[in-house]
N, C-alpha and C positions, 0 to 999 in steps of 0.2 A: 396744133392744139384743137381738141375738139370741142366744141360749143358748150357740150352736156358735161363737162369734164367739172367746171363747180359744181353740177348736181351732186355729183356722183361723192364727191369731195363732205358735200354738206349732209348726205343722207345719213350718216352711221350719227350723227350728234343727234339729231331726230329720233331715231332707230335706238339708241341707247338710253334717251330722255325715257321715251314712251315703255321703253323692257322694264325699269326701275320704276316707273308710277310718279317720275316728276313730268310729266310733259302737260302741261295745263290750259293748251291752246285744242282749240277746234270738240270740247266736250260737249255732246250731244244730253241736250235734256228732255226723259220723258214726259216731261209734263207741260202744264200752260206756264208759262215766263212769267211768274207770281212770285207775295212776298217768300213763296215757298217753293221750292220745286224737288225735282226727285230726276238722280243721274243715277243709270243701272240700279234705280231701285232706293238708292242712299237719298236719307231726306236732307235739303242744305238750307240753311237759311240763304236766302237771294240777296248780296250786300256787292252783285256786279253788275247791278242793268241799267239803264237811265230812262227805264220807265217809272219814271218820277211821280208819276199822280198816279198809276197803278190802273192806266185806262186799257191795258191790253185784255183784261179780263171782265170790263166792261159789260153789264146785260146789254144797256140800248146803244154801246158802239157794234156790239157785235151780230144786232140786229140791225143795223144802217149797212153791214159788211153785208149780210146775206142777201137783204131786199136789193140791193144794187145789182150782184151777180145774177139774181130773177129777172132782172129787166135791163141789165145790159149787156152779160155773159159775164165771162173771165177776164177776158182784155181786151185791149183797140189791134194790138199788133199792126199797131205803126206809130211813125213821130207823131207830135205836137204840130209841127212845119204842117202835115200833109192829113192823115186818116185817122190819126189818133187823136182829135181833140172831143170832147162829148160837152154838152149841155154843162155838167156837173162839174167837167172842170173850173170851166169860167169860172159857174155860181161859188166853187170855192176859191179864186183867184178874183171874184169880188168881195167875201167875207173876209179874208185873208185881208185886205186890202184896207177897209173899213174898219179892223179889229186892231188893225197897227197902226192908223189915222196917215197913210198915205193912198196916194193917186191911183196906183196901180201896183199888179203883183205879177208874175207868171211862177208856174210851176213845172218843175224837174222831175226826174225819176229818182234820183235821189239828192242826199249832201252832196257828198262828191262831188255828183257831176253838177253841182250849182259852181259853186265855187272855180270849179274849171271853167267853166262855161263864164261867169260872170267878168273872172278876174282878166280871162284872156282875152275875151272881146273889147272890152275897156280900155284895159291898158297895150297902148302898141308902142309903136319904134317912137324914141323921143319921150315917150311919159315914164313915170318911175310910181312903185307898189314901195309902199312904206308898211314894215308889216313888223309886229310884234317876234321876238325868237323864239317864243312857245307859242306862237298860233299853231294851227291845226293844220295836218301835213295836207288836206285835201285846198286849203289856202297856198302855202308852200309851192305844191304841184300846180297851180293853178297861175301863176308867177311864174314857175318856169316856163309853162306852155305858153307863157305873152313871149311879145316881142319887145317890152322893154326892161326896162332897169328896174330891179328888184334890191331895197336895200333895209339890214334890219336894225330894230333900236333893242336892246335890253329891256327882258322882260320887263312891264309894267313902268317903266324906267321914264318920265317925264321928261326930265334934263335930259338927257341921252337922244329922247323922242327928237327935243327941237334942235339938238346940235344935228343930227340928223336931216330935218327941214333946212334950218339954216344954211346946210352945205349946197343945197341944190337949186341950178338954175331956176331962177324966179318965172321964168317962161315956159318952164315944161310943166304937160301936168301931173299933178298927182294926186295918187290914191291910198291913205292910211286905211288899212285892213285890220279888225282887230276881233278876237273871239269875244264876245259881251264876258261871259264865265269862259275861264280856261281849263279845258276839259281832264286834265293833269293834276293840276295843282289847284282847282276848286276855288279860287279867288277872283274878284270882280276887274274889269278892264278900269282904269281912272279917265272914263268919258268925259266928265265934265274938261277935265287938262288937256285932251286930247280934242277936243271941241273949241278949247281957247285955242294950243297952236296952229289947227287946223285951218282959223278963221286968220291968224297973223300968217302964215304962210301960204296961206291961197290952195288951201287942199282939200280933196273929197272928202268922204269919210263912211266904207263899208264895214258893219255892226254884224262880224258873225254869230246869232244868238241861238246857235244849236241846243246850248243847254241852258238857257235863257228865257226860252217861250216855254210858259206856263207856270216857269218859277217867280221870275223875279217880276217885281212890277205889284202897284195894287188890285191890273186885271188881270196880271199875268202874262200882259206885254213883252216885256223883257229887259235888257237893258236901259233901252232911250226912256221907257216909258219908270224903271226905276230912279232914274237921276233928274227925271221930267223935263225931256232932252230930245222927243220925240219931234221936233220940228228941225231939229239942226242935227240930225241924222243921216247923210242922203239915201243910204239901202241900209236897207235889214232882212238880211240872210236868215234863213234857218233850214230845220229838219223837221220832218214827220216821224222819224223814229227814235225821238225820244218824248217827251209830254203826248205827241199825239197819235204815239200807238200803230206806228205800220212803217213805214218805208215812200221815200219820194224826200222834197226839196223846192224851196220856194226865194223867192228874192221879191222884197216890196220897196216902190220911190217914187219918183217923177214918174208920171206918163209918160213923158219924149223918150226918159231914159229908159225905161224898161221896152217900150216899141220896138229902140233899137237893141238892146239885148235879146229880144224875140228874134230878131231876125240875123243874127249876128255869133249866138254864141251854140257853139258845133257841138257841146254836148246838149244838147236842148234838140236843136235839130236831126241829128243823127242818130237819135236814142231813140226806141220805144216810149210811150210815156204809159203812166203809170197808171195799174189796173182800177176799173170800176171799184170795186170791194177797197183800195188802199184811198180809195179821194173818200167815197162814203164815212168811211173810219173818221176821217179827219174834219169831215164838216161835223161828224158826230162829237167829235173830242171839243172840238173849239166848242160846241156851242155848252159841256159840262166846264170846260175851261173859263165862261162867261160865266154861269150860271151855279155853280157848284164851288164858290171860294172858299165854301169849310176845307176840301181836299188841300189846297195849297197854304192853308192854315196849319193842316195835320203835318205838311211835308217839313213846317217849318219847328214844328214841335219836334221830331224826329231829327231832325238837322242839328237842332241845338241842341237836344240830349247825348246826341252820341260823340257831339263835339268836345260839350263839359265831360262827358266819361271815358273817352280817350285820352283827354285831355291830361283828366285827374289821374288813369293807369301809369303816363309816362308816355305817353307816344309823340312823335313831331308831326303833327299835322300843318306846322308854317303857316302861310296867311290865309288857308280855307277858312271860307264866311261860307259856303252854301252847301248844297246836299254832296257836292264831290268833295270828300276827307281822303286827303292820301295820306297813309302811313310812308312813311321817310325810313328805309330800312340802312341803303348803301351800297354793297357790294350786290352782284348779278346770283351770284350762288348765294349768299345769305336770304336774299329777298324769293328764290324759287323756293328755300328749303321752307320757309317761313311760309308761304302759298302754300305747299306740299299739308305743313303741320293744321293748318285753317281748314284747309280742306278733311282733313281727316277727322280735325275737331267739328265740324259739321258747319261751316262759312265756303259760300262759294265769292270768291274776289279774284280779281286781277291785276298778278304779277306786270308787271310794266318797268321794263328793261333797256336799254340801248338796244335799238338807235331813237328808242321811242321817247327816251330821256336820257341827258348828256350821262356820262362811263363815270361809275361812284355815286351814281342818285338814283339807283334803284329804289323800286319803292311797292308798294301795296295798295292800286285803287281801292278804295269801297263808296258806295253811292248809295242813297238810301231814298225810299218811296212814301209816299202817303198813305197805304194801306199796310207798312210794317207797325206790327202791335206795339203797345210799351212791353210784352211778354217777350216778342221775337227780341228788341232789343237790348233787354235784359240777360236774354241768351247769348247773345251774341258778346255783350262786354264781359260774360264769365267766361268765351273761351276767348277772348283779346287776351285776357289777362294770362288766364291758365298757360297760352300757346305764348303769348310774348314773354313771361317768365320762362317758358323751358327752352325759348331759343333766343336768350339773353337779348331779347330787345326794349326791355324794359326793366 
């Protein structure tokens, strides 16, 4: 058998997707990644990004990008370990740090590779990853790549969580991993529960809040700092490329803990780190993220409008509270045809299909930002409606 022979296998599904005009992956957009944008020209309203406070179009982040590149170039090209670390990292792995009311923080090149890096450094031969079965697959992977025991509870599932704890040797350690919001299905992790078992069973407890910093919270903290939980936290994960506008990845905790994840976790080490122009952005975002809470006031207007108007067309959005609403379609070809029709109705969203959600729960991301008008989304529920009546989902 020859290696390439699944390519070869998988290419005509692709190749026939993309002849027919359903293939909805990898679409290039002319324009800036706004409440608006333009694919070949076609205007869409933007209801697929998780720039949430709508900072990538930013005046004064995009001038923290440029002045950086003036004074430090393009990149480090090298690790964080070695030649890649600048002034500016720090200074934002000290605000970072202070803005989440822990110790210390370090910074990654992206999600991803935190999550790799954090979960396999931590957990080795003898400890066990206790992890939600909708966390996020860059968690998942991150758990394979240890060398221990990975075991999972039912989404959102409390009872489930501690029969889980309960099961396991009281001497190994462990690590409950959990996304703050779950980037799927839009609904909040139950910390506070997962904070009580955590403390009856003698367990860590890592707060992935990828789509969390900048939403949730009075500052815009995240999860811990939503449920006011921020001290019985021990990390909190996140991303730069969603609230804060560019790309990279950060973990904040303990001092001791994070020292030795510095020195310990091989996507950290082995990576590039991440360019001048992507830290700028982000010190520039946090400090509108501080200082600019009208935005995350707007996000929340927005959130609740389209939730009550979906709501009230007929759609199953399940237990989304916050700016990620999925549409609950079902089957893999209904929910592409249903993209397909959005898309042509002038909605760019994302189809989300097996393996990315269990076979029959196909479904329709949409996510929505602080800078989408009450006009865009008024436009947007007349073609919900229009498109979901013509392809009987409502």
């Amino acid at each position: 058998m020859d290696i390439f022979d699944k390519c070869l296998e998988y290419y005509p599904i692709v190749k026939r997707a993309k002849d027919t005009g359903f293939y909805p992956y990898f679409r290039a957009l002319d324009s800036e990644p706004d409440r608006r944008v333009k694919i070949k020209g076609k205007e869409l309203i933007m209801l697929g990004s998780n720039n949430y406070l709508g900072l990538t179009t930013h005046p004064k982040v995009k001038e923290a990008a440029i002045k950086a590149i003036e004074k430090y170039g393009t990149g480090c090209t090298g690790s964080r370990f070695l030649n890649g670390t600048l002034d500016l990292h720090e200074e934002l792995e000290q605000k970072l740090g202070e803005f989440l009311n822990k110790e210390d923080c370090i910074v990654f090149s992206t999600g991803y590779q935190t999550n790799l890096g954090v979960i396999s450094s931590l957990v080795r031969r003898g400890d066990v990853a206790i992890v939600d079965k909708l966390d996020h697959a860059s968690i998942i992977d991150g758990c394979q790549m240890s060398f221990g025991r990975v075991v999972r509870f039912l989404h959102n599932d409390m009872a489930d969580l501690e029969r889980v704890l309960a099961s396991l040797d009281k001497n190994c350690g462990k690590l409950i991993v959990v996304d703050g919001i779950f980037s799927m299905e839009g609904d909040i992790i139950d910390l506070p529960n997962v904070v009580r078992l955590a403390k009856k069973y003698g367990a860590r407890i890592m707060v992935d809040d990828a789509h969390a910093i900048g939403v949730l919270g009075k500052r815009g903290a995240g999860t811990a700092e939503h449920f006011g939980l921020e001290d019985e936290v021990d990390l909190i994960m996140g991303t730069f490329s969603k609230s804060f506008a560019t790309i990279g990845g950060f973990v904040a905790g303990e001092h001791k803990v994070i020292t030795y994840i510095r020195h310990q976790a091989r996507s950290l080490i082995f990576s590039a780190s991440i360019p001048p122009p992507a830290v700028a952005t982000v010190l520039a975002a946090l400090e509108i993220i501080k200082n600019e809470p009208e935005r995350r006031e707007r996000l929340w207007h927005n959130t609740h409008k389209m939730l009550r108007g979906l709501k009230a067309l007929g759609y199953n959005t399940e237990k989304s509270c916050t700016p990620i609403i999925p549409l609950h379609i079902g089957s893999d070809e209904k929910a592409i045809n249903f993209w397909h029709s959005l898309y042509e109705g002038g909605i760019f969203a994302n189809p989300v299909i097996p393996p990315a959600v269990p076979p029959g729960r196909s479904l329709i991301r949409t996510s929505y930002m602080a800078t989408h008008t009450d006009e865009d989304l008024d436009e947007a529920l007349a073609i919900f409606e229009k498109v979901g009546k013509k392809e009987g989902v409502i």
